[in-house]
C-alpha positions in Angstrom: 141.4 112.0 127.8 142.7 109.5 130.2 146.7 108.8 130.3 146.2 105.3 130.6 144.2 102.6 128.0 143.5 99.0 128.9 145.0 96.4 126.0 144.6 93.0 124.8 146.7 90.7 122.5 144.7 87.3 121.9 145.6 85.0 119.4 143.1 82.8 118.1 143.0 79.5 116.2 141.1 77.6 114.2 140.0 74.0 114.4 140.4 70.7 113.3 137.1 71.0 111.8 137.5 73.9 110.5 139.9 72.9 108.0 137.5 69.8 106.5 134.5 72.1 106.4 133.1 73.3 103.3 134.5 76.5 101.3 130.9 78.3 101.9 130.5 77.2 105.5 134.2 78.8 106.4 133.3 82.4 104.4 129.9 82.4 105.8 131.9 82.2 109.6 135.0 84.7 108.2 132.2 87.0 107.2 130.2 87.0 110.6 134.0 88.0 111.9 134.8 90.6 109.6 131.6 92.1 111.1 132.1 91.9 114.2 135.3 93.5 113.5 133.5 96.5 112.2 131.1 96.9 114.6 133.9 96.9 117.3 136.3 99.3 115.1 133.9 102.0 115.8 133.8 101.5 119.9 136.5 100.7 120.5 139.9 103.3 120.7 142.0 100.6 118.2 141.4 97.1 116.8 143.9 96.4 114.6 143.8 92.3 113.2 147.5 89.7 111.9 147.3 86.7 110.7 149.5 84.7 112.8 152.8 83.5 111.6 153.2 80.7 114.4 152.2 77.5 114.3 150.3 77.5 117.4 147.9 80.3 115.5 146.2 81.9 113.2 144.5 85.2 114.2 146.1 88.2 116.3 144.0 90.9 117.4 145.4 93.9 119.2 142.7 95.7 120.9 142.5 99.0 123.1 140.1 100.7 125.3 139.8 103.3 128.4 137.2 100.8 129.7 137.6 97.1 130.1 133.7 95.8 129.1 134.0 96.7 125.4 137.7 94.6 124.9 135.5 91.2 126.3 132.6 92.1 124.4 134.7 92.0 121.4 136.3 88.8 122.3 132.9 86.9 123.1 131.8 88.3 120.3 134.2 86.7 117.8 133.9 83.7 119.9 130.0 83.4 119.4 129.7 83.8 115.6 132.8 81.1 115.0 130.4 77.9 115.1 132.7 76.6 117.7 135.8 76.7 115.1 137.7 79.3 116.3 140.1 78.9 120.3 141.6 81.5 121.7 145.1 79.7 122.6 147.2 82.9 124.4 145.1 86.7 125.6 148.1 89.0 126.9 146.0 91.5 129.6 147.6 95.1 130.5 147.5 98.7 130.7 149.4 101.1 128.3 150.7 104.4 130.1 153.9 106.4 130.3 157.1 104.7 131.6 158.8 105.8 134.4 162.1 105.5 133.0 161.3 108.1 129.9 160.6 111.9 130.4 156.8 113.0 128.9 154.3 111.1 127.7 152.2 110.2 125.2 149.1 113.2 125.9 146.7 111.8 123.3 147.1 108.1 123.5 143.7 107.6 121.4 145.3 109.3 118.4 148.5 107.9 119.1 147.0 104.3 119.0 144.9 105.0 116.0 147.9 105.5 113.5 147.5 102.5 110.7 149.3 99.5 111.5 152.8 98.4 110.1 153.1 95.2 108.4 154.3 93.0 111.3 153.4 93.0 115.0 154.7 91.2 117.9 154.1 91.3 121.4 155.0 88.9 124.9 154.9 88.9 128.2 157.8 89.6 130.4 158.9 89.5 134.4 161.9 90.3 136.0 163.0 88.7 139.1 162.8 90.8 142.6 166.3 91.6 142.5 165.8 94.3 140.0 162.8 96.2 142.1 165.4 96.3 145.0 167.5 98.2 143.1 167.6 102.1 144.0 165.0 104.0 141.2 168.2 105.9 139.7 170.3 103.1 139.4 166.9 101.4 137.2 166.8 104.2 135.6 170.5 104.4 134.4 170.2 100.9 133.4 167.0 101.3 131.2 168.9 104.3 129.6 171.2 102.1 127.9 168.7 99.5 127.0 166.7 102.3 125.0 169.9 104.0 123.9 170.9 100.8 122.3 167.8 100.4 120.1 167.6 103.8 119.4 171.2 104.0 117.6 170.7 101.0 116.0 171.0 101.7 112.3 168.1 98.9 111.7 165.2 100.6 114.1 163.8 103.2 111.8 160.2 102.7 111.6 159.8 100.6 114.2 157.4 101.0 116.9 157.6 99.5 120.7 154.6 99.7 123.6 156.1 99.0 127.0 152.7 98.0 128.5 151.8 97.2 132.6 150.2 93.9 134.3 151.5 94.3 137.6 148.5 92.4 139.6 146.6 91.6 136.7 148.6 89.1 134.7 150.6 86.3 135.6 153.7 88.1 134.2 154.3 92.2 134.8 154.7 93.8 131.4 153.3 92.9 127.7 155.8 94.8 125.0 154.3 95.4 122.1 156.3 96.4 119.0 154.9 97.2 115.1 157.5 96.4 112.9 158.0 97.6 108.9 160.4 94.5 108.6 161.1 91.5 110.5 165.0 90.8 108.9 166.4 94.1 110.7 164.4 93.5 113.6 165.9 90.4 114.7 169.1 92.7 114.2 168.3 95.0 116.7 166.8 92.1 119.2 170.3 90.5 119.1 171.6 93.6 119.4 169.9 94.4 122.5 171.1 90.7 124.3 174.4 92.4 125.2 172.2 95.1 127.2 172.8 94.9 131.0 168.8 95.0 131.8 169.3 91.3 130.1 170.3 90.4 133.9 167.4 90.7 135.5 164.6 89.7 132.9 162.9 86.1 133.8 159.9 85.2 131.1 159.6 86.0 127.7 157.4 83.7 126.0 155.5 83.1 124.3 156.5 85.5 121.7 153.4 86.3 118.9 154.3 87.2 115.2 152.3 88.4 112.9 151.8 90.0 110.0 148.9 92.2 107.9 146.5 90.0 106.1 142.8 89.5 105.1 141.0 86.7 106.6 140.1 85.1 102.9 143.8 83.3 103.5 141.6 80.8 105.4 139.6 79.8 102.5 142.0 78.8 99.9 
């Protein structure tokens, strides 16, 4: 198995139109997407699927691969079925693989990936400014050792789950963290938390932030 897996966030959203169409047109369409989303389930490494709980949204999907065809086959498919109802407003491009800063690795990040989501999910981009990469590797280092100690000891981060992901030459940013979440309350606790850490200095972009949470697409019917 490769130690790397290509990733994409997209959130999608519907239409104008889609909101004065019928009830039977709308659960035909949600119906050609929950098969698509099956079909893909099964080639891809993970698809997982929010409901959006921005304003600017309403679907999230989170999908992984070792090869990049199969995560645009997915999107274009989802695109094709949606009668022209369904955008895609933000698509987060990277590549998952160990950090630097943090001794191992994740060996098997198929099964790793594969583990059933949490409720909530939210991921943006982020870029630092050139300062930081001038800084000597050890001194980086030392620097994202507090930033991890910090959310580590803090008594709200049980459960929680964080992807630091890479778009170094592939995005218009450099990283896309990715965190699952079992509740959002004590995760804003450990966000705030985390402002007083000194890698705060050198961060530059970190919007736009996507939140969402489990949900079956039906919610787009009522």
């Amino acid at each position: 198995m490769s130690n790397y897996v290509y990733m994409t966030v997209s959130m999608f959203k519907f239409s104008k139109e889609w909101w004065k169409s019928g009830r039977e047109e709308r659960k035909q369409i949600l119906s050609r997407l929950n098969e698509v989303e099956k079909e893909f389930s099964n080639k891809l490494v993970s698809l997982k699927r929010f409901i959006s709980l921005r304003y600017d949204g309403d679907i999230i999907y989170w999908t992984c691969d070792y090869n990049t065809t199969p995560l645009n086959d997915f999107r274009y498919s989802l695109l094709s079925v949606s009668n022209s109802y369904l955008e895609e407003k933000v698509s987060f491009f990277s590549v998952f693989k160990p950090s630097p800063y943090t001794m191992g690795g994740n060996k098997d990040l198929s099964s790793f990936l594969k583990i059933p989501p949490l409720k909530y999910f939210v991921a943006y981009p982020m870029k630092k400014s050139p300062e930081w990469y001038l800084l000597p590797f050890e001194e980086r280092r030392d620097i994202m050792a507090e930033h991890i100690n910090i959310a580590k000891n803090h008594p709200d981060n049980e459960g929680i789950r964080s992807y630091t992901t890479y778009s170094f030459g592939i995005g218009d940013y450099e990283f896309v963290v990715i965190y699952e979440i079992p509740d959002l309350y004590k995760w804003t606790n450990v966000v705030e938390k985390l402002r007083e850490a000194k890698a705060r200095k050198w961060i530059t972009l970190e919007e736009p932030i996507l939140v969402g949470e489990l949900g079956d697409l039906d919610i787009f019917v009522k």
